[in-house]
LOVEXLO-339631 format. One line per 8 residues: number of its first residue (from 0); their letters; for each residue z, x, y of N, C-alpha, C, CB. Coordinates in steps of 0.001 Angstrom, whole numbers, padded with zeros to 6 digits. Glycine has a CB too. Example, Ala and Ser with C-alpha at 12.3 -4.5 7.8 and 13.67 -1.06 7.14 Angstrom:
0> AS> 007800:013190:-005690:007800:012300:-004500:007800:013200:-003300:009046:011308:-004473; 007080:012850:-002250:007140:013670:-001060:007870:012900:000030:005725:014084:-000598
! end
This chain:
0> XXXXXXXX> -049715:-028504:034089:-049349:-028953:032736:-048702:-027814:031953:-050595:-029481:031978; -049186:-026629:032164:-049153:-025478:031481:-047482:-025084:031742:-050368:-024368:032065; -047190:-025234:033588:-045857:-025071:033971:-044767:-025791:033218:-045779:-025418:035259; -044881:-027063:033617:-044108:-028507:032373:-043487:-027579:030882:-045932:-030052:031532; -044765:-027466:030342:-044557:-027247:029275:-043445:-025755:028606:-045883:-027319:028992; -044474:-025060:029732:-043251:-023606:029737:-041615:-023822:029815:-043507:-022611:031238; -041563:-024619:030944:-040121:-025507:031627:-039318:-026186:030467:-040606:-026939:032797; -040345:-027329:029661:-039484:-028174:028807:-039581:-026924:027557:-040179:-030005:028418
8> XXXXXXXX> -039920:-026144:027037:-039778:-025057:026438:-038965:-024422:026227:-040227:-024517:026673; -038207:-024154:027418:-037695:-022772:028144:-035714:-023957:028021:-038877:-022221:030572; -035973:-025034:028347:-034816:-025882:028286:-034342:-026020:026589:-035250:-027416:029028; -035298:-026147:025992:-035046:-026736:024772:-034363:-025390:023733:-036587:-027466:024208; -035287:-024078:024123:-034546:-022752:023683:-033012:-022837:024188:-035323:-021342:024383; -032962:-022788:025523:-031504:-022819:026309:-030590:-023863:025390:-031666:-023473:028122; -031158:-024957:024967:-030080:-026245:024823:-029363:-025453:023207:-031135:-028361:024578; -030722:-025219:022629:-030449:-024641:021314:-029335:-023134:021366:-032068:-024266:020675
16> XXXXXXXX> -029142:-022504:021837:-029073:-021578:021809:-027205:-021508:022617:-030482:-021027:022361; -027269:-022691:023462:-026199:-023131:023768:-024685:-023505:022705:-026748:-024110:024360; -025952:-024581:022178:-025688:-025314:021007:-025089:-024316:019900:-027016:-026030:020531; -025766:-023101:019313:-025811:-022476:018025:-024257:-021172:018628:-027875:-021675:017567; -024555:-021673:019756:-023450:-020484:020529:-021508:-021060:020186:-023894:-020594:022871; -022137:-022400:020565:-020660:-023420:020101:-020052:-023358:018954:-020847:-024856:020044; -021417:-023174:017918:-020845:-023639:016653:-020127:-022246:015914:-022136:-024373:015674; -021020:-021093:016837:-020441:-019635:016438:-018993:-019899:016597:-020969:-018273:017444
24> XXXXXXXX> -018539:-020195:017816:-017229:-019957:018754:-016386:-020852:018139:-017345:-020267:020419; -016960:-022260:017462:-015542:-022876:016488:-015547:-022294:015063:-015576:-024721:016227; -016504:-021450:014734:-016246:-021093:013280:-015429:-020225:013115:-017243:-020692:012582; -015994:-018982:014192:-014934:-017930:015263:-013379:-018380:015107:-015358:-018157:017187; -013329:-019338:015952:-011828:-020257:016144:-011262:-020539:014948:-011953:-021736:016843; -011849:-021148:014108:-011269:-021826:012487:-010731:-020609:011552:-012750:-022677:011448; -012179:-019276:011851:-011142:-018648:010269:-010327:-017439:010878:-012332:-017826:008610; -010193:-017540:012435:-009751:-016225:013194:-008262:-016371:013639:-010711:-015943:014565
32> XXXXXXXX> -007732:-018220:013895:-007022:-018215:014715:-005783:-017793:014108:-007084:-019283:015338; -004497:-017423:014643:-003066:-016860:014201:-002385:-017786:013570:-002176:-016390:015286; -002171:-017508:012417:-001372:-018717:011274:000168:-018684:011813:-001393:-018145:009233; 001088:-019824:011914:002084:-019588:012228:003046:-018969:011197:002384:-020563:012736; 004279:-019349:011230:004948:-018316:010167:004802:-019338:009073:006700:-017692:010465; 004951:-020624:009202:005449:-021252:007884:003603:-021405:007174:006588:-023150:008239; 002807:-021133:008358:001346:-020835:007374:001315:-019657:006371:000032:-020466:008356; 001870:-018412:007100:001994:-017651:006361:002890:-017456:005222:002001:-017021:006942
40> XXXXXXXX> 003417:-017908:005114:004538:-018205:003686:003589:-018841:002979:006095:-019282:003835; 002889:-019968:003541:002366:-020973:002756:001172:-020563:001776:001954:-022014:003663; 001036:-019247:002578:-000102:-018922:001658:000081:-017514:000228:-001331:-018453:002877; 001567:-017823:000719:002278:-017085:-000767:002893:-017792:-001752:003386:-016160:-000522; 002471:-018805:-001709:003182:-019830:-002212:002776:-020023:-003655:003001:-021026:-001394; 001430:-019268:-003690:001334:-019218:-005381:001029:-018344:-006243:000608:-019914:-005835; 002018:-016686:-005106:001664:-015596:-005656:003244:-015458:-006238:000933:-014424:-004623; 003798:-014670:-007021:004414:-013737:-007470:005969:-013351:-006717:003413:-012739:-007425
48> XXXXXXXX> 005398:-013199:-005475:006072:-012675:-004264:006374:-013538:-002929:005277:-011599:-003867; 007467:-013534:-002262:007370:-014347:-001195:007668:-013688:-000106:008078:-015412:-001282; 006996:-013738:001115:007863:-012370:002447:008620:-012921:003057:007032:-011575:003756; 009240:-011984:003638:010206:-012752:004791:009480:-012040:005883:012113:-012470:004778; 009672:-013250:006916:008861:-012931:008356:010195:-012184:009515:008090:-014820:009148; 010341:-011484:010192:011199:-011306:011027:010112:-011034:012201:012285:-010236:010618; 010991:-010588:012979:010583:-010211:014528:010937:-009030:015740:010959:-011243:015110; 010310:-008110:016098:011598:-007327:016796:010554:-007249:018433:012178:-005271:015772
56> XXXXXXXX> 010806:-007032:018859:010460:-006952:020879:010041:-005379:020715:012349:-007230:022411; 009021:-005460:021678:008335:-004233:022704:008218:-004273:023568:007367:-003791:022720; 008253:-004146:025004:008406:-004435:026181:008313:-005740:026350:007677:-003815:026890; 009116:-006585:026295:009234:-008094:026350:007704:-008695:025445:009312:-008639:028257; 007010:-008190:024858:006617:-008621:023700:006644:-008987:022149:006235:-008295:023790; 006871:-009774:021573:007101:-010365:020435:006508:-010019:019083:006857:-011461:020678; 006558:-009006:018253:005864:-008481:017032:006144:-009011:015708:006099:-007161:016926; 005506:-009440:015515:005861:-010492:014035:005334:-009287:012577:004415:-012499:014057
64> XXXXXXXX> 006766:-009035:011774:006762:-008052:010631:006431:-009058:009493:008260:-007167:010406; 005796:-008605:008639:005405:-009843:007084:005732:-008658:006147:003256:-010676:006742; 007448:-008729:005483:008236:-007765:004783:007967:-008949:003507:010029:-007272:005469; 007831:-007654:002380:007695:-008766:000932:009076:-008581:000475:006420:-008296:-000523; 009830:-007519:000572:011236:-007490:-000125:011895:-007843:000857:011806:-006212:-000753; 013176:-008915:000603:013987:-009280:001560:014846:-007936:002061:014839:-010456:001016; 015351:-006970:000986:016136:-006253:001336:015128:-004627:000932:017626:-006703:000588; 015002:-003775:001470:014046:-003007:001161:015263:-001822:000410:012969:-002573:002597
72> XXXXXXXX> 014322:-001437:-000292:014819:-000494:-001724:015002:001026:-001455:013586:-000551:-003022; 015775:002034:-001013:015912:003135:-000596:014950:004054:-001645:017407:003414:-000483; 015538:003893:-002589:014911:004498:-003298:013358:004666:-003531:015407:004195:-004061; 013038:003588:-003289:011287:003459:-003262:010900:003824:-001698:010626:001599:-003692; 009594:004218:-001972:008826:004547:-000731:008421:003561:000082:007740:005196:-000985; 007839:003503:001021:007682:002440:002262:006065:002555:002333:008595:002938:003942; 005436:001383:002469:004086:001066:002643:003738:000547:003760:003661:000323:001795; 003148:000763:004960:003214:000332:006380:001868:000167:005938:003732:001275:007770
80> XXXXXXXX> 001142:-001230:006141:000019:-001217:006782:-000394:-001895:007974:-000659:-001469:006054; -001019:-001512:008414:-002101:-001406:010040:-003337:-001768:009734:-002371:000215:010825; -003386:-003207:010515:-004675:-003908:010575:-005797:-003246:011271:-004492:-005148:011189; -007011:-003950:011358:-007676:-003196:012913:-007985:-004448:013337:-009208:-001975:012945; -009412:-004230:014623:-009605:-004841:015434:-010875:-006003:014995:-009734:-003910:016453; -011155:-007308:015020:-009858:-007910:015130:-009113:-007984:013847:-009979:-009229:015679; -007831:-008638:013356:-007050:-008491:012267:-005893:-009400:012093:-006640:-007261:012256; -005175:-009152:011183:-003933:-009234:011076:-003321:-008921:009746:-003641:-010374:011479
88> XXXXXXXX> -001798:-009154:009784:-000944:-008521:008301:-001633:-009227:007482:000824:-008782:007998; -002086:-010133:007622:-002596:-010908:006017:-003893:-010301:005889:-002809:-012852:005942; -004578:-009321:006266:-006016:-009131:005708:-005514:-007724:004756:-007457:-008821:007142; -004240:-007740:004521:-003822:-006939:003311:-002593:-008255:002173:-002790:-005183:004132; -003228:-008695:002476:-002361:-010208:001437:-002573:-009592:000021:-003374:-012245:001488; -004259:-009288:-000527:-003999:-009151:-002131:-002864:-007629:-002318:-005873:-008862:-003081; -002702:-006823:-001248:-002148:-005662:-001986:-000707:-006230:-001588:-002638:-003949:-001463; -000178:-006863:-000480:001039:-006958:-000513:001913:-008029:-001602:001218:-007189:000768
96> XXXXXXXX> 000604:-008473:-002467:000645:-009347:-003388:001332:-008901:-004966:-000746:-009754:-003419; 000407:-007926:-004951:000297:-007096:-006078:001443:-006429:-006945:-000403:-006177:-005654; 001500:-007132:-007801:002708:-006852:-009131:003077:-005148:-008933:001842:-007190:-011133; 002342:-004355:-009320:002380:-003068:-009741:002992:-002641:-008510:001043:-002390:-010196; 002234:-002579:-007297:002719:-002102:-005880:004341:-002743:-005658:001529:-002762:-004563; 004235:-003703:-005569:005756:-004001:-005380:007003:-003696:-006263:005828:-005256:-005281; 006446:-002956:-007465:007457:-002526:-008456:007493:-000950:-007992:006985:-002841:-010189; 006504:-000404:-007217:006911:000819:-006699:007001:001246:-005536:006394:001531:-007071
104> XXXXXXXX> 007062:000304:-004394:007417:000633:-003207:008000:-000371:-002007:006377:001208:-002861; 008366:-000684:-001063:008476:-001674:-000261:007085:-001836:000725:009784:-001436:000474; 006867:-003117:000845:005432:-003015:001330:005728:-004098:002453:004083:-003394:000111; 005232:-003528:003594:005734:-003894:004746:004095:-003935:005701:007081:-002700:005244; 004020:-005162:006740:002576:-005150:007560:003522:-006187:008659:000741:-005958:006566; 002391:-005506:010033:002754:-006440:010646:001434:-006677:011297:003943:-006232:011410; 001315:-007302:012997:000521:-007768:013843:000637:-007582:015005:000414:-008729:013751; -000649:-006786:015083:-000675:-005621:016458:-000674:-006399:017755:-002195:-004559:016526
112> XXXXXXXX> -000229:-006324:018530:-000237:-007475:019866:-001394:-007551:020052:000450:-007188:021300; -001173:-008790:020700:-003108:-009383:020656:-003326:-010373:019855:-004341:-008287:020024; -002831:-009826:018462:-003390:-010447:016968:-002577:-011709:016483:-003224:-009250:015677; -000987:-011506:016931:000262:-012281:016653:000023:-013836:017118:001563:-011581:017483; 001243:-013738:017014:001588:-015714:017413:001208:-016406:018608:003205:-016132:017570; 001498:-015393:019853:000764:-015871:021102:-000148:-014933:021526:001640:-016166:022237; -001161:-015965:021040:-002844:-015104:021508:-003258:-015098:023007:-004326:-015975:020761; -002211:-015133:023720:-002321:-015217:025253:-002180:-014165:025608:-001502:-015982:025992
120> XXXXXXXX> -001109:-013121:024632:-000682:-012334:025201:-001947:-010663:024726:001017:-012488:024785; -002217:-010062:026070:-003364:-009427:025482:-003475:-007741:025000:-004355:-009695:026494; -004564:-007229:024143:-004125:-006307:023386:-003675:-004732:024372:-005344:-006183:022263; -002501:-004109:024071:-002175:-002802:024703:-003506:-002090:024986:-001224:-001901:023762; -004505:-001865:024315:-005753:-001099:024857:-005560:000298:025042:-006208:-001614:026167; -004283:000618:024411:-003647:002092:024711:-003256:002690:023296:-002178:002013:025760; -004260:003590:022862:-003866:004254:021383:-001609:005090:021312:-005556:006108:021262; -001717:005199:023300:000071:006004:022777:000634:004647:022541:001308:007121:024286
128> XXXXXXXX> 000599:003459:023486:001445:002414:023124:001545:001680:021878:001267:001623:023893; 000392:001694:021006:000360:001380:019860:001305:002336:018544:-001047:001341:019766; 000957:003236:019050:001793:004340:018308:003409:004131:018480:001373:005864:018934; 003831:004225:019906:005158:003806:020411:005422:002109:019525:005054:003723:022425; 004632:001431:019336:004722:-000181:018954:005233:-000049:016697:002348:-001173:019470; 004442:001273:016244:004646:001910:015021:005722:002370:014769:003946:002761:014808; 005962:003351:015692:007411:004593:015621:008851:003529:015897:007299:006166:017370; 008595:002242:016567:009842:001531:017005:009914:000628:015564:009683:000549:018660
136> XXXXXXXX> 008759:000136:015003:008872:-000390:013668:009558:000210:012852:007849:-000535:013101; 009559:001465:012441:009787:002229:011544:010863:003356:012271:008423:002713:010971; 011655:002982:012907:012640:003869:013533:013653:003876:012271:013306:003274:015091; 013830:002759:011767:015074:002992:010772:014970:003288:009392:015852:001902:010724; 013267:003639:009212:012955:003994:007567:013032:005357:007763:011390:003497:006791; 012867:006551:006426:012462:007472:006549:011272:008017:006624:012874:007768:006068; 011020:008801:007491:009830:008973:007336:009122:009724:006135:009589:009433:008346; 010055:010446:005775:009631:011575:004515:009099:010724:003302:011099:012585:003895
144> XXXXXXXX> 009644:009582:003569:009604:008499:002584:008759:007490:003112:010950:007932:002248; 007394:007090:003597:006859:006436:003831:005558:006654:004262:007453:005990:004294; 004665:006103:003470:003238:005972:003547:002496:005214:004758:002888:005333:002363; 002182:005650:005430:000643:004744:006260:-000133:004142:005777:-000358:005365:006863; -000766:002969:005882:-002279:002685:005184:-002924:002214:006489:-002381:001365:003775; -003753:002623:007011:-004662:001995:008747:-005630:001377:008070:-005528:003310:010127; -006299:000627:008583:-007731:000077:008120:-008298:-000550:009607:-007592:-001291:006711; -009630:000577:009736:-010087:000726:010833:-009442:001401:012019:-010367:-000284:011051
152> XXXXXXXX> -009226:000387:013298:-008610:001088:014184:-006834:000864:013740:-009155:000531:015731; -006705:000091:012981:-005266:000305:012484:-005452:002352:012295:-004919:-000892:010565; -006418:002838:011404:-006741:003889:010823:-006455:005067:011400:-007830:003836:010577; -007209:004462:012707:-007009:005357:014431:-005547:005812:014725:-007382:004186:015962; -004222:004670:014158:-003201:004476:015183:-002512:005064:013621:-002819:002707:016182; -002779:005312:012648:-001730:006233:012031:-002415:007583:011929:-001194:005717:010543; -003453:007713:012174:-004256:009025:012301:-003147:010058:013622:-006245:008511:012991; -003344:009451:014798:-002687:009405:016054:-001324:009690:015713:-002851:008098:016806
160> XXXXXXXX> -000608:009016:015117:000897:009551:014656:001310:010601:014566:001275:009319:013650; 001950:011229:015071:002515:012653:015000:003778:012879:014014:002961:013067:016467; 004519:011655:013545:005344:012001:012627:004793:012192:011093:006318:011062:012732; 005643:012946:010480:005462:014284:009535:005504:012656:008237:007245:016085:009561; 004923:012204:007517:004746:011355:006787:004696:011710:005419:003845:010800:007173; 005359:010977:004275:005296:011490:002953:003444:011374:002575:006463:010432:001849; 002806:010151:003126:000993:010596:003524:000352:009527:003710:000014:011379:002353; -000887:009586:004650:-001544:008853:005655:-002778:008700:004771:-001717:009580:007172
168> XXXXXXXX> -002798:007081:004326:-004114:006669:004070:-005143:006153:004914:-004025:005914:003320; -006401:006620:005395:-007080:006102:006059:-008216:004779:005273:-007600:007274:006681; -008600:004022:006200:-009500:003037:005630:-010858:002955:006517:-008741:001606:005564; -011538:003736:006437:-012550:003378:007516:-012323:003855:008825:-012675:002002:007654; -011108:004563:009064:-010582:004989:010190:-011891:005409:011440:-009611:006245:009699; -011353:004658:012657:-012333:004976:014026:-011889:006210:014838:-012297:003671:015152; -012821:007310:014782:-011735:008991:015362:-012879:008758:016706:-011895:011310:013991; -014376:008993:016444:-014944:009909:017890:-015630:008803:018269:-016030:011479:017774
176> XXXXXXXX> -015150:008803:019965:-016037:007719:020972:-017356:007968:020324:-016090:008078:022856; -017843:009005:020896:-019497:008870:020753:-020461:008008:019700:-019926:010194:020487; -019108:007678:019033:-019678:007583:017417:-019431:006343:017244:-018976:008490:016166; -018972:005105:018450:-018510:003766:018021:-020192:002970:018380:-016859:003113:019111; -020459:002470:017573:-021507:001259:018068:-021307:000123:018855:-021983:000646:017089; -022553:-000491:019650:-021865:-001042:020635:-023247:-002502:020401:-021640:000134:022349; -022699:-003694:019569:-023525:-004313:019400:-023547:-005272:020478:-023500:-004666:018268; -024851:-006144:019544:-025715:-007270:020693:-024776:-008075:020624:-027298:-008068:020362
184> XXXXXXXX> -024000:-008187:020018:-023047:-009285:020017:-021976:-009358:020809:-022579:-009428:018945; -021966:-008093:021343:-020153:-007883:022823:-020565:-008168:023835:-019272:-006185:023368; -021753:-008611:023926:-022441:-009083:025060:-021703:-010977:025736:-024298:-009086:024376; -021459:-011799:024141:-020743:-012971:024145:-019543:-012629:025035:-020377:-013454:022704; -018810:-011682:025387:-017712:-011132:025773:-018233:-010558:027177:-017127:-010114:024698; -019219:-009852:027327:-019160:-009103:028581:-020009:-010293:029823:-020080:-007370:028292; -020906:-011769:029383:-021586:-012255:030116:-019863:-013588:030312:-023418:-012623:029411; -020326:-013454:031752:-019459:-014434:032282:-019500:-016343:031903:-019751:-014137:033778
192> XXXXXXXX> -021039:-015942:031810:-021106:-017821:031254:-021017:-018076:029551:-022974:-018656:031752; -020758:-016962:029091:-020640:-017287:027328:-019127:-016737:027062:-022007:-016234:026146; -018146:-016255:027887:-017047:-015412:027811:-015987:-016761:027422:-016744:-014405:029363; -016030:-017611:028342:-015256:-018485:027869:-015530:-019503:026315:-015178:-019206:029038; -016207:-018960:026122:-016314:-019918:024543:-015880:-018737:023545:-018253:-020639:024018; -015285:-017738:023530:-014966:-016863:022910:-013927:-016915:022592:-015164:-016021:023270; -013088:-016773:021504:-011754:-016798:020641:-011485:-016008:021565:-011526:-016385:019032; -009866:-015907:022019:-008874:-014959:022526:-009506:-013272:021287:-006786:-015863:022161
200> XXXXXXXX> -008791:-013929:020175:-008709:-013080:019146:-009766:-011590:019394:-009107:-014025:017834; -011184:-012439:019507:-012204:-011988:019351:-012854:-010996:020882:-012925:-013236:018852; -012031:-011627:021988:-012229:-010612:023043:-011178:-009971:023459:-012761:-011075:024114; -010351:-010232:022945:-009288:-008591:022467:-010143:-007903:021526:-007514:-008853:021459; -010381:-008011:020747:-011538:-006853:020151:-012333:-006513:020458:-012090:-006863:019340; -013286:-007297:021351:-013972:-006603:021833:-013626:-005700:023656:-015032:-007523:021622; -013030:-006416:024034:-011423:-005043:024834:-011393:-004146:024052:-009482:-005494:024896; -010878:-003594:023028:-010511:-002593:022336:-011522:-001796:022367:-010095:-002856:021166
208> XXXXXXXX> -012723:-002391:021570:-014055:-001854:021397:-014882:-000987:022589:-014824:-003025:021068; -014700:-001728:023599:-015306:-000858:024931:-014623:000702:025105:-014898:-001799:026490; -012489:-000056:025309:-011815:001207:025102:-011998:002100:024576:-011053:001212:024784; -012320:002248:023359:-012418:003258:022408:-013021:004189:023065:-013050:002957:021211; -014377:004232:023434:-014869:005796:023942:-013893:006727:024196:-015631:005818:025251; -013301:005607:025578:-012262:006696:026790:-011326:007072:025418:-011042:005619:028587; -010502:006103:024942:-009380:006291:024195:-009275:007284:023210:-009125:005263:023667; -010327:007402:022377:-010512:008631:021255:-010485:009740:021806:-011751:008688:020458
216> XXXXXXXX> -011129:009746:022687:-011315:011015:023218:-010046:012007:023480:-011992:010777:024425; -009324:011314:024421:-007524:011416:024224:-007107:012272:023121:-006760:009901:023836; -007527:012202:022719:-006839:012841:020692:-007913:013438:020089:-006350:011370:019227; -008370:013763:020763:-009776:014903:020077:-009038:015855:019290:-010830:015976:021383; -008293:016624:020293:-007328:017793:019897:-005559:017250:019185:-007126:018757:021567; -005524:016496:018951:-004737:015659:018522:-004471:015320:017374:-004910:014906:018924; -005429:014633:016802:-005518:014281:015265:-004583:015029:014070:-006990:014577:014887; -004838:016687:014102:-004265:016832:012896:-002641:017751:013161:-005486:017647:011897
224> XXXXXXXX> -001907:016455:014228:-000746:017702:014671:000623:017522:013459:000008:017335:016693; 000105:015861:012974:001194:015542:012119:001068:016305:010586:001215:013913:012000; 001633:016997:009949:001480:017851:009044:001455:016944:007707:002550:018934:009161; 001655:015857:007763:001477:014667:006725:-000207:014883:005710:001453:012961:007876; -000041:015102:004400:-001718:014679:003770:-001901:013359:004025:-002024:014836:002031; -003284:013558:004570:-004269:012594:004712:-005086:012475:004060:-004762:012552:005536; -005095:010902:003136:-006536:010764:002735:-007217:009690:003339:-006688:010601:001334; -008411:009571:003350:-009791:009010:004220:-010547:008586:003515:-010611:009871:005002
232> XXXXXXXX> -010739:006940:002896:-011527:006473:002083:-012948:005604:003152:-010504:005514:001031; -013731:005961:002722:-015147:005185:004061:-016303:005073:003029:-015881:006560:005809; -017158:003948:003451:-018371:003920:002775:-019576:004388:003674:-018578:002542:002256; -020051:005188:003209:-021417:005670:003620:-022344:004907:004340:-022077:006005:002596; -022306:003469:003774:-023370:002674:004754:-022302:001780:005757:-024599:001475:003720; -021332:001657:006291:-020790:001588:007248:-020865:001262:008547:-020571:002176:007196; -021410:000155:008754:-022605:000208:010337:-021105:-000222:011602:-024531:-001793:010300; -019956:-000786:011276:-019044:-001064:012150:-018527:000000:012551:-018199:-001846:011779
240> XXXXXXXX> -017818:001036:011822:-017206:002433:011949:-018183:003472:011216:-015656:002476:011252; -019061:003994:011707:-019686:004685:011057:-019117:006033:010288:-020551:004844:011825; -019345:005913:009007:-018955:006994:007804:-018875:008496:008662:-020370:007048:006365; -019567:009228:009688:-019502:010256:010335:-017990:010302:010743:-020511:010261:011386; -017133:009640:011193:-015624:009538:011677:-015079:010531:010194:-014870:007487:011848; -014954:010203:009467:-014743:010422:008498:-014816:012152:007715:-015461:009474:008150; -016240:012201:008169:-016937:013182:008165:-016453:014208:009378:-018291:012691:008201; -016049:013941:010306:-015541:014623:011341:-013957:015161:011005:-015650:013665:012582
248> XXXXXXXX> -012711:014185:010419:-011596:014831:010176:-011635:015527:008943:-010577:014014:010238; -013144:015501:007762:-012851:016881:007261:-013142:018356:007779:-013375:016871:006211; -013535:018030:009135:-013824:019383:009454:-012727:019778:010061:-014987:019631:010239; -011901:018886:010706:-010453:019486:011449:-009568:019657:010891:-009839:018880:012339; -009223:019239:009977:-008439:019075:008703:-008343:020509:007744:-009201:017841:007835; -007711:020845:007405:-007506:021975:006269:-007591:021539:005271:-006396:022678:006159; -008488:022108:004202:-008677:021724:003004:-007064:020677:002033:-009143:023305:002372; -006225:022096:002034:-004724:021812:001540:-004411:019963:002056:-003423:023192:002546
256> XXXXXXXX> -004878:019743:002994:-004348:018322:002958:-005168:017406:003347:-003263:018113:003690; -006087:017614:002840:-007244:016091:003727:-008167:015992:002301:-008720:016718:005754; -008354:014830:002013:-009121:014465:000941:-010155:013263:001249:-008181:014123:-000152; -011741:013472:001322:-012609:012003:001609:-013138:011762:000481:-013821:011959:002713; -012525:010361:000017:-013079:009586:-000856:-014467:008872:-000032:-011907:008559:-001400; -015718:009312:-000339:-016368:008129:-000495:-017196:007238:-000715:-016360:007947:-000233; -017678:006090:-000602:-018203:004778:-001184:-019415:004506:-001185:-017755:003769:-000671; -019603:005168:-002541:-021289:005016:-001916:-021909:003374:-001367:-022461:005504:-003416
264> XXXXXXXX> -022686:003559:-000482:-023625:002167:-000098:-022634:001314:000584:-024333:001242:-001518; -021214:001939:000452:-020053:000671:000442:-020003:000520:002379:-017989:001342:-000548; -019520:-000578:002789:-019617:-001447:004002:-018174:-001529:004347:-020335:-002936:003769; -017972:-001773:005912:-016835:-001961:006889:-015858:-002752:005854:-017282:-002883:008421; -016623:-003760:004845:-015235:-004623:004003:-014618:-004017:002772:-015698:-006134:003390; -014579:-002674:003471:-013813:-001925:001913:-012626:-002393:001276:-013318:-000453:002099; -011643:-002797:001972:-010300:-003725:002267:-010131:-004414:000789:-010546:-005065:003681; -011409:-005205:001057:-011702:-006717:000228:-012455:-005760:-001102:-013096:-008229:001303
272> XXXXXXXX> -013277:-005698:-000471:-014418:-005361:-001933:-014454:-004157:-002391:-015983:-005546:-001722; -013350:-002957:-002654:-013130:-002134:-003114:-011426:-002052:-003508:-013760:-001304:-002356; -011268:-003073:-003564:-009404:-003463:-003621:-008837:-002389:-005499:-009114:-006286:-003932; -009442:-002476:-006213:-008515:-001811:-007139:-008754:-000091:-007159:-008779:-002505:-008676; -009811:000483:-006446:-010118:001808:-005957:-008912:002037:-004745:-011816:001877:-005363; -008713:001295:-004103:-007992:001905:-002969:-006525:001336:-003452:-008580:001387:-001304; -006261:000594:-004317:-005007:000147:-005019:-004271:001323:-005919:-005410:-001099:-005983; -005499:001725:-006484:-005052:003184:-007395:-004807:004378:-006552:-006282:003716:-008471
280> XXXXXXXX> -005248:004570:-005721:-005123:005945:-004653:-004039:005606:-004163:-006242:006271:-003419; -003312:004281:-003916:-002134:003970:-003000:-001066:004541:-003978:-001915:002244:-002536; -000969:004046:-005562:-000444:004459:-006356:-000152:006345:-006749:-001083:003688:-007101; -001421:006644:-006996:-001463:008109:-006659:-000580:008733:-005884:-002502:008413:-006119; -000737:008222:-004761:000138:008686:-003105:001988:008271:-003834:-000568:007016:-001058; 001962:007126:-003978:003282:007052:-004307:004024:008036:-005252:003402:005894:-004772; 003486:008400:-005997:003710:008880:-007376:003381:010549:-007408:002681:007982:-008452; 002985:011203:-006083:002698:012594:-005917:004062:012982:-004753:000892:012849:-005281
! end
């Protein structure tokens, strides 16, 4: 009797757990999946500003740019931002939104392969190719004239940049393997019978995530070759990228150009919930 009971027990956890696993993987699906282009317009539709979407190739891959000025302004500086993992150009929508910013610079994002239109196609997993995927974006701006903004491992891949930049904002930026956490949750990704209920989106990130150890490591000695100021905004309680990253490029860094803002108590969603702090520092940067 005792067996039975363990058995119908032991099924009913499984069924549940099955069950609660599904509903993860369509919620996953609903607010993760890649908006097409005319979604993305659509959701400028009652700001201020409207982008134009273009497109340019990387090794027979397809990179979708979300430019807010049709024709970009010489005179003004250039705003590149870099999503992280997972992401895309729209998880900087309120700043590419933003009245003030667009009266002083061209503000330009795109979508790191992986993240784009065909989620089939899967993420580089390579901090140089990402960089090479940056430097081909921005082959025809100046560089003297153009700002970085990374957020997260976007953070990583302008950190990594070796060109000489008018200056590199970090967001949470991911620098030392040792230092990435490795939750209960990449497990949905690494077990073969829960792998397939997983967003594309979401196991490209967690791809990335494993990478990282090997990959950082790469650029230990690396980090500060581009002579560009860097600043590094992170919150202290930080459990995705832990605040120590942070803490690590002020030690490699020379005083003269590295500045860490940071947040107290503040969390991985600095992006969102610290938007007019990191809006004013963008300004700062422009305007120094």
């Amino acid at each position: 009797m005792k067996k039975k009971w363990v058995k119908k027990t032991g099924k009913i956890v499984g069924y549940s757990l099955l069950v609660l696993i599904l509903i993860f993987s369509f919620l996953l699906y609903r607010f993760t999946r890649t908006k097409s282009d005319q979604e993305v317009l659509d959701t400028f539709k009652e700001e201020a500003f409207h982008p134009t979407i273009r497109y340019f190739n990387f090794k027979n891959k397809k990179i979708r740019v979300i430019q807010i000025q049709k024709e970009l302004d010489t005179s003004l500086p250039n705003l590149i931002f870099i999503h992280g993992s997972p992401g895309s150009g729209l998880d900087f929508k309120r700043y590419l939104s933003d009245t003030l910013l667009n009266a002083k610079a061209n503000l330009i994002t795109y979508d790191r392969i992986g993240y784009g239109m065909d989620s089939k196609v899967e993420v580089l997993n390579s901090i140089d190719q990402e960089i090479e995927v940056l430097h081909q974006l921005i082959q025809n701006y100046s560089e003297v004239n153009t700002i970085l903004i990374g957020y997260s491992y976007g953070g990583t891949i302008a950190t990594a940049s070796p060109k000489n930049y008018k200056s590199k904002l970090l967001l949470a930026p991911a620098i030392k393997g040792e230092l990435e956490p490795m939750y209960w949750i990449l497990n949905l990704y690494k077990w073969k019978l829960t792998r397939p209920l997983v967003p594309n989106v979401f196991k490209y990130a967690a791809q990335e995530k494993f990478k990282h150890r090997t990959e950082l490591v790469k650029f230990e000695n690396k980090w500060a070759i581009s002579s560009s100021f860097v600043t590094s905004i992170h919150g202290n309680s930080d459990k995705i990228v832990p605040y120590k990253n942070s803490l690590f490029l002020k030690k490699i860094y020379d005083k003269s150009r590295f500045e860490l803002i940071t947040i107290e108590k503040g969390s991985h969603a600095l992006i969102w919930t610290n938007f007019e702090l990191i809006k004013n520092k963008i300004i700062t940067l422009i305007e120094n």
